[in-house]
VEXMAR-633948 format. One record per residue (C-alpha): residue in one letter; x, y, z. Coordinates in steps of 0.001 Angstrom, whole numbers, padded with zeros to 6 digits, always signed. Example, Ala and Ser with C-alpha at 12.3 -4.5 7.8 and 13.67 -1.06 7.14 Angstrom:
A+012300-004500+007800;S+013670-001060+007140;
//
This chain:
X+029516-015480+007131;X+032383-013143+007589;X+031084-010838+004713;X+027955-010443+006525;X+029649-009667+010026;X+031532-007268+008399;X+028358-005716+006714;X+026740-005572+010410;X+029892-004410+012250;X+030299-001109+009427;X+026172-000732+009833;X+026403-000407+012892;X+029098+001960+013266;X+027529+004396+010568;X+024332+004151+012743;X+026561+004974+015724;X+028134+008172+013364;X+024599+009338+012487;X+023197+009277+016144;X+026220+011182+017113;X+026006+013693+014298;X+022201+013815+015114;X+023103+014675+018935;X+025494+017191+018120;X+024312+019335+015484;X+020814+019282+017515;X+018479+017918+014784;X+016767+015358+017515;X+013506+016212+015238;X+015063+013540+012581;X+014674+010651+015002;X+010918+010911+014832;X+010954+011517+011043;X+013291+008431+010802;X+010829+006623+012892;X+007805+007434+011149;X+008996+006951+007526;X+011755+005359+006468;X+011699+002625+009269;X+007944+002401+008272;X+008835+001695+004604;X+007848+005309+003336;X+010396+008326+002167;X+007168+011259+003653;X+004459+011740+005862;X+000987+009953+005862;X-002286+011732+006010;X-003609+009251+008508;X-000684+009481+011089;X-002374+012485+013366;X-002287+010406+016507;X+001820+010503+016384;X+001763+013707+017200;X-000019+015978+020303;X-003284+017476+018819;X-005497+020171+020135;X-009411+019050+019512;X-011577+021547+017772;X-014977+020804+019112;X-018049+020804+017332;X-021391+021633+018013;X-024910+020717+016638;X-024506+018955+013544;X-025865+020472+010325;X-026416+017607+008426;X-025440+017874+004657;X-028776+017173+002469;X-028950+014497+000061;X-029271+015325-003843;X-032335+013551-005530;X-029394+011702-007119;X-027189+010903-004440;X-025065+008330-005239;X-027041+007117-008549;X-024687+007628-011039;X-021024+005991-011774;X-017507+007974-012420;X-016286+007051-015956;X-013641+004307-015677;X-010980+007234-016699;X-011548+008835-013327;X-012171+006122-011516;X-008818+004596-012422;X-007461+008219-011685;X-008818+008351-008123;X-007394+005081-007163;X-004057+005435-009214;X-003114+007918-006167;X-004544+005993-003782;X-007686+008257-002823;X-009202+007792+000525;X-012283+009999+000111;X-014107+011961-003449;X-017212+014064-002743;X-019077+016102-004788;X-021566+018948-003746;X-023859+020594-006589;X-026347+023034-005006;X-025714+022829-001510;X-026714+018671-001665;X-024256+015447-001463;X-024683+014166-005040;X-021768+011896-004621;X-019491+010368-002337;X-017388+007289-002134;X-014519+006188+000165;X-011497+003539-000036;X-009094+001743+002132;X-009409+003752+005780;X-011396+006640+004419;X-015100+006923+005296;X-017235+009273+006570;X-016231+009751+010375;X-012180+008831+009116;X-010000+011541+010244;X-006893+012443+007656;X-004678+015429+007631;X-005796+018574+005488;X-001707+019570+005403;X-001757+022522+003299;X-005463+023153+002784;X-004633+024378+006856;X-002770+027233+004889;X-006637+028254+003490;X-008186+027313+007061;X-005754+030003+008663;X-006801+032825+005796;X-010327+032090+006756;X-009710+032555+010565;X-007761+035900+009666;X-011151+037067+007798;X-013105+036340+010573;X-010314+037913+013233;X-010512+041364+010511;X-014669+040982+010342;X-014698+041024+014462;X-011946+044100+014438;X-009206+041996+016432;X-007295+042622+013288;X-007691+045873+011705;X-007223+045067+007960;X-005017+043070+005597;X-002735+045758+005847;X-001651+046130+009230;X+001614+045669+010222;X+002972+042269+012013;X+004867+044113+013803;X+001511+045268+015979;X+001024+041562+016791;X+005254+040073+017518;X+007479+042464+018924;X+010354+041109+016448;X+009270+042825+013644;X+008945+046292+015156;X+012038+047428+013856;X+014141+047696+010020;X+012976+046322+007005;X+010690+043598+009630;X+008485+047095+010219;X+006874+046648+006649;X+005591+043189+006603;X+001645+043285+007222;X-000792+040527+007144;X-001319+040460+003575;X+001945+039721+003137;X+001609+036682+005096;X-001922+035699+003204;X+000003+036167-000176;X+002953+034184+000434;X+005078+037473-000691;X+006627+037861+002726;X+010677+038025+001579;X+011790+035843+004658;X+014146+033399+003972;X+012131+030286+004471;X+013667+027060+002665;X+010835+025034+001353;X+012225+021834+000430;X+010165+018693+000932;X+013086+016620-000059;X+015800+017453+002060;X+015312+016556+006172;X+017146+019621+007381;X+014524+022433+005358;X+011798+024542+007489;X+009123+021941+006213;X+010772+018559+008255;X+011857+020291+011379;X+008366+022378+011329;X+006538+019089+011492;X+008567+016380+012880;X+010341+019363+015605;X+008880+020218+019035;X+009484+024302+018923;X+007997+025629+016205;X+007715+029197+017424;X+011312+028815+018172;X+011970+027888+014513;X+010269+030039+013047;X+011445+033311+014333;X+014869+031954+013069;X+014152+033114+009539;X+015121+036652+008514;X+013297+038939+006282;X+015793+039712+003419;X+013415+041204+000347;X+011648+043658-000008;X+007776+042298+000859;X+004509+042318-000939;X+006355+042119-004268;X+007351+038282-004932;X+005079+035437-004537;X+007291+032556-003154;X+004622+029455-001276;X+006967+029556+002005;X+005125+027339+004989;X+006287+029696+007820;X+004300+032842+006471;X+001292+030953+007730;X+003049+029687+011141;X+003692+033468+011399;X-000039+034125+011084;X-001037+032055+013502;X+000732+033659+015763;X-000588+036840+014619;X-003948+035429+015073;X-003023+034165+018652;X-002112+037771+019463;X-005360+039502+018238;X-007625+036992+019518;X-006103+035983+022741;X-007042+032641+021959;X-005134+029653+020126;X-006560+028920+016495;X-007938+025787+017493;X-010401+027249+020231;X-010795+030350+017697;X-011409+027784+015065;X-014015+026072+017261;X-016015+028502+018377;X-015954+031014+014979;X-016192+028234+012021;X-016566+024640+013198;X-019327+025228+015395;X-021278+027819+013659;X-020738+025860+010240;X-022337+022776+012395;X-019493+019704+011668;X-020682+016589+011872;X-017352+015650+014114;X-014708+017673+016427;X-011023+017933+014151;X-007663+018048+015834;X-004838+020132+015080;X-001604+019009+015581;X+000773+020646+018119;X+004685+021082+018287;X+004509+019162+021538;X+001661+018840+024292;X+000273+021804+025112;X+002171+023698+022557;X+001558+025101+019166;X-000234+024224+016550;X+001458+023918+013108;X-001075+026137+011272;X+000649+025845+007982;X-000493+021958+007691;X-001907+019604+010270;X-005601+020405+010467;X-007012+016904+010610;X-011119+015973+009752;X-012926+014343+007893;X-014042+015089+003846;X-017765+016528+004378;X-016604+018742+007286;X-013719+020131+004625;X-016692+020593+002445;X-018262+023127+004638;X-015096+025595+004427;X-015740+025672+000413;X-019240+025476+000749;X-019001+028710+003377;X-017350+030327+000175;X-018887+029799-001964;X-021936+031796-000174;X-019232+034555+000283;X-018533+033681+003524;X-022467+033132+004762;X-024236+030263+006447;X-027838+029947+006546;X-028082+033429+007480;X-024564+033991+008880;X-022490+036202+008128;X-019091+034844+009326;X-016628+035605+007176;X-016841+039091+005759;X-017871+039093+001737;X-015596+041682+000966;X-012816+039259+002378;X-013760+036382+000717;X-014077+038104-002502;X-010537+039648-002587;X-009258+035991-001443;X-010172+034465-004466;X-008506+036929-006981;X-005083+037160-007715;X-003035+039417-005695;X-000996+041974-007101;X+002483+040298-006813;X+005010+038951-009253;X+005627+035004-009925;X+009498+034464-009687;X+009593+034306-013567;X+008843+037990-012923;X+004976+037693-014542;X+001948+038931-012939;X+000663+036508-010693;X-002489+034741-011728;X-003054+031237-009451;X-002674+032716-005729;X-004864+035040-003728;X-005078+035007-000111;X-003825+031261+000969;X-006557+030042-001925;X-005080+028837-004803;X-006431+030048-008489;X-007349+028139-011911;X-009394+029278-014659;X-009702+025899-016600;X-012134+025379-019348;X-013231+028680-019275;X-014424+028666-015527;X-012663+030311-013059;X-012219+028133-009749;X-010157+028264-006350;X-009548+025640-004027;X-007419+024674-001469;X-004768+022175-001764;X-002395+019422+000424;X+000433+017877-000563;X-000386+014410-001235;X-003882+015135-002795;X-005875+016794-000675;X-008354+019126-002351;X-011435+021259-001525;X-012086+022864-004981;X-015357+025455-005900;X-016635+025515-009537;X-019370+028817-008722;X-019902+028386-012433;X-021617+025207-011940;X-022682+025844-008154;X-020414+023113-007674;X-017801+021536-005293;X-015378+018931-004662;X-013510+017118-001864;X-010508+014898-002788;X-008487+013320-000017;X-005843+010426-000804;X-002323+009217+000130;X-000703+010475-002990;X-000529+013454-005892;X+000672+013615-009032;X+004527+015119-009120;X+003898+016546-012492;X+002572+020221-012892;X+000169+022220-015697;X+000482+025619-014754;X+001900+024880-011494;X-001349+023145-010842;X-000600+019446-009893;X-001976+017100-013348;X-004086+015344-011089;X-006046+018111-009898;X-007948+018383-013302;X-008764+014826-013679;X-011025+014938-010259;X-012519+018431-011454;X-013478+016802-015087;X-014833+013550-012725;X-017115+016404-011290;X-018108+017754-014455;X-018547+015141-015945;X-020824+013678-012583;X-022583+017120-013030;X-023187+016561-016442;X-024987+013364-015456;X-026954+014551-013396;X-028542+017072-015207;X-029357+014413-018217;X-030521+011937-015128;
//
């Protein structure tokens, strides 16, 4: 009994140093990371946690119903992928060959109104908005300076970063991405309640447009950019350019740095897995629906090619274009967009083919600096595809 007093009394005044260190150095943001993992039994963020957070709605209009494949939902993953898919806990697997729901299945919360978090396929969603900001003339081209949009890169070496920059992830700012450690741009981006604030913390100290480095605050940047030109937030931007004309089935909700605040463009886009569909789908058409025009085709196509950067092993860089990430597997070149605990949208044009992947978990091992899970879902497709033209 006097072991465990002692064990409460020192608990309790390492809690008390913590708080106090918390309070001090300013880092308030950790109490509601604390909160929402650790003390719920997790070490990182869920994809079905949107409602902790303020969210702006992005409405939707008249639903354009997917159509249904002759085969819909006839034919069976192979045991391989179906052990895959649940082995990282997937909420939600579609597949789309020509423009019809073949297949679709859902576990645990997922379903087909169930609203999870994109997180980094937002990265993608924010590229697309900047093509349709360019196609409209609110943004001149790829290559116009920031500096046009946020006064605080006017001036120095801040004068040459542009919006490709941004797109390419070859900005030079000092951004820490670290998803381990609590104090990094990624935890007080999305557990903090002044993004803007944050962001504009981080210096420009390379040379851009040379060195691809996957830094989260080149999109926050970008959205602001996008604010700027469009006079609008992304979310009613979002609404009125792509969720409405693409006809989702359901409004999303993008999650703000506090109410009525920001929204944290580089993740945080929450819907549901056929309305993610439409954003490859749209693509895949080069940026046409039914008729539309709405992103312009010369955009899309220079998205989904590498841009002319280096890798940090000082290579050309072959898996990153603008925000859409690049795989040539089995002979097939693909893009897609991709989260951090498994969320994928991911276009085969080869086989007019697409796939939706959203779970609670991703594999931590890499091929290519593609995450190993990635291919076992694209083979599931394939191999579904493959089915279905035997069927």
């Amino acid at each position: 009994m006097k072991a465990i007093s002692k064990f409460i009394k020192w608990f309790l005044i390492l809690l008390l140093v913590l708080n106090a260190a918390i309070l001090i150095t300013g880092n308030t943001y950790l109490y509601k990371g604390l909160q929402n993992t650790y003390f719920k039994g997790r070490s990182g963020p869920s994809p079905t946690e949107y409602a902790i957070f303020e969210n702006r709605e992005i409405k939707a209009g008249k639903e354009i119903a997917w159509p249904l494949s002759k085969n819909y939902n006839k034919l069976t993953l192979s045991p391989e992928s179906r052990q895959e898919l649940e082995h990282y806990k997937a909420l939600s697997f579609l597949v789309i060959k020509n423009d019809s729901l073949l297949y679709e299945e859902y576990w645990n919360e997922g379903g087909t109104a169930s609203i999870t978090n994109s997180f980094s396929m937002a990265k993608t969603f924010v590229s697309i908005l900047t093509g349709i900001a360019i196609y409209e003339k609110k943004i001149k081209s790829v290559d116009q300076p920031v500096g046009d949009f946020l006064p605080e890169f006017t001036t120095g070496n801040n004068a040459k970063l542009t919006v490709r920059h941004l797109l390419t992830m070859s900005s030079g700012i000092n951004f820490d991405e670290d998803y381990v450690n609590p104090f990094a741009y990624p935890a007080k981006a999305y557990y903090g309640s002044d993004i803007r604030k944050l962001t504009m913390n981080y210096k420009l100290n390379e040379e851009p447009g040379k060195v691809f480095k996957y830094l989260s605050g080149n999109t926050e940047l970008l959205c602001f950019v996008l604010e700027k030109a469009t006079g609008m937030n992304i979310s009613e931007y979002a609404s009125e350019k792509l969720w409405k004309p693409l006809g989702a089935s359901k409004s999303a909700y993008w999650s703000l740095d506090h109410k009525g605040g920001v929204e944290k463009a580089y993740c945080c886009f929450n819907s549901n897995a056929r309305d993610f569909a439409r954003l490859g789908s749209l693509y895949m058409h080069h940026g046409n629906w039914y008729g539309q025009q709405i992103v312009p085709e010369s955009y899309v196509q220079e998205s989904i090619i590498p841009a002319p950067i280096l890798d940090e092993d000082n290579k050309p860089n072959k898996r990153y274009g603008y925000s859409w990430w690049l795989l040539n597997y089995k002979g097939m070149d693909m893009y897609y967009a991709r989260g951090i605990l498994g969320q994928y949208i991911v276009a085969i044009p080869d086989n007019n083919l697409l796939l939706v992947r959203l779970g609670y978990k991703r594999s931590n091992e890499k091929i290519d600096d593609h995450p190993k899970d990635l291919y076992s879902y694209i083979d599931a497709a394939l191999d579904l595809n493959n089915k279905n033209e035997k069927h």
